[in-house]
C-alpha positions in Angstrom: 71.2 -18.5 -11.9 68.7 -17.6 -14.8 67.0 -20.3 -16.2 67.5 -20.8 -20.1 64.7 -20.5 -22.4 62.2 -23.3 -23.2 62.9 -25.4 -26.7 66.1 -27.5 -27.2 68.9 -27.8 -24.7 71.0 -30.7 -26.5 73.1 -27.8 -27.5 73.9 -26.7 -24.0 75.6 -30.3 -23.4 79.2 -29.4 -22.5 81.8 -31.1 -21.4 81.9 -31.7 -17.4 84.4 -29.2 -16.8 81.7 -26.5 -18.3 78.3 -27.7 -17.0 77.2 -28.2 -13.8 73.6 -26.9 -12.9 71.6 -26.5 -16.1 67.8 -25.2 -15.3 65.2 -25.1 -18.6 62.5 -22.9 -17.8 59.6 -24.4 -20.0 58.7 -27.7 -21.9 61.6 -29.2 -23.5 63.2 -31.3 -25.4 66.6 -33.0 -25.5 66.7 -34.6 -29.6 70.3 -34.9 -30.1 73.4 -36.7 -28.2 74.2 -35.0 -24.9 75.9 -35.8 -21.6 76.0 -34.4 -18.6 78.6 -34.2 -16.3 80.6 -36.9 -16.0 80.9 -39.7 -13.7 84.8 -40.0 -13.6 87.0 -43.0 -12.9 88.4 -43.1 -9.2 90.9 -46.2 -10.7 92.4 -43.9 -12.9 92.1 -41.2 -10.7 89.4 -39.3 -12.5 87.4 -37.3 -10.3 83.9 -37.6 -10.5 82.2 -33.9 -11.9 78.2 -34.2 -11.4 75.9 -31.8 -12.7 71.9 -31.3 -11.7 69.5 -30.6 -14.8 66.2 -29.2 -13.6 63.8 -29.1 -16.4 60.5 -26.5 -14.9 58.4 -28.0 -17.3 57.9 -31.3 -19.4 60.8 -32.9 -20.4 60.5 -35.0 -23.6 63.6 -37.3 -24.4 64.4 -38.3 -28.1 67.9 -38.7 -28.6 70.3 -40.5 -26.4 70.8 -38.8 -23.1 73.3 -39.4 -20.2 73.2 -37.7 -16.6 75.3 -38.0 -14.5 74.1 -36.3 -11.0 70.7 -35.3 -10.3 67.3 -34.8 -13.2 64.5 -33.1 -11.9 61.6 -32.9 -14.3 58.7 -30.9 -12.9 56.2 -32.1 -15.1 56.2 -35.4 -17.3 59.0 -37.2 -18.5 58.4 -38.6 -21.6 59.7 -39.6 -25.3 61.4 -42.1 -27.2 65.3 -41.7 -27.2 67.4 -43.7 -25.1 67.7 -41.8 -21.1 70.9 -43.0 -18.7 70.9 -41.5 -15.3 73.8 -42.4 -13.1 72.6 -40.3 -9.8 68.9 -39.9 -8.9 65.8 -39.0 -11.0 63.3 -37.1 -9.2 60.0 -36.9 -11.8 56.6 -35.0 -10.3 54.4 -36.0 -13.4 53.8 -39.0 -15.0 57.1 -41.2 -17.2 56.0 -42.4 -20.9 59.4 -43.5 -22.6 59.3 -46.1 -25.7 63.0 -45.9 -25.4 65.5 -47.7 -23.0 66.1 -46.3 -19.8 68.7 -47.3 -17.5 68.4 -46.0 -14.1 71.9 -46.5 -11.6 71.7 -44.9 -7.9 74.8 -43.5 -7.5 75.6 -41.9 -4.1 79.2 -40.4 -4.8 77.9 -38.2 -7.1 74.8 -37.3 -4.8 76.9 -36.3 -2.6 79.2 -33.9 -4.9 76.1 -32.8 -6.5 74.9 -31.4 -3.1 77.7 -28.5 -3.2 77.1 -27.5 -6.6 75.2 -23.8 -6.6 74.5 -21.8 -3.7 71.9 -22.2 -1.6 69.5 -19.2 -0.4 66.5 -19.1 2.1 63.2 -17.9 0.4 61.7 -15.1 2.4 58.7 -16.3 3.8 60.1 -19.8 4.1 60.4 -21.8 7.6 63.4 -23.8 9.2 63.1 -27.9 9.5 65.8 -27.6 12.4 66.2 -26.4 16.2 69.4 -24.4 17.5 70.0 -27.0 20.7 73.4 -24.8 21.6 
């Protein structure tokens, strides 16, 4: 995956069918509507379609934004606008939002979320498991 360009990515907001892992290299900011993924309806037989939005950078909300999966911010969250996460929010900076923000752990989409992308080892990396076969 190539990360997209620092700046605005409310553009980039798709519809879940179109929009799964969306990584901002940069500081960035998300100033208009935008939703991502979607967390479907299982009583109407919707299936749930997460997506994961990595933000390398500082992530400054100002519009109102809905995830539905996985945000990782790498640097500080921060903004006015209005910020829904159904899923997890990982942040490693500070969080300074004058806005609402509405936070719901939701493990069904965690758990789709985890099979989006491929995974890869990083040369130079280590294993966190034992072969006991």
């Amino acid at each position: 995956m190539t990360p997209s360009t620092a700046g605005e990515i409310g553009s980039h907001a798709g519809s879940a069918s179109n929009l799964q892992v969306l990584w901002s290299e940069g500081d960035t900011r998300l100033s208009s509507t935008a939703e991502f993924g979607s967390p479907g309806n299982l009583a109407s037989g919707v299936s749930p379609e997460p997506s994961v939005v990595i933000i390398d950078g500082n992530l400054e909300v100002a519009g109102n934004v809905t995830v539905n999966g996985v945000l990782y911010v790498v640097g500080n969250l921060t903004g006015n606008g209005n910020l829904t996460v159904n899923g997890a929010v990982i942040v490693q900076g500070n969080v300074d939002i004058t806005g609402s923000v509405d936070i719901v752990f939701n493990s069904l989409l965690l758990d789709i979320a985890r099979n989006l992308g491929r995974g890869a080892a990083i040369p130079g990396s280590w294993k966190d498991w034992n072969d006991w076969s």
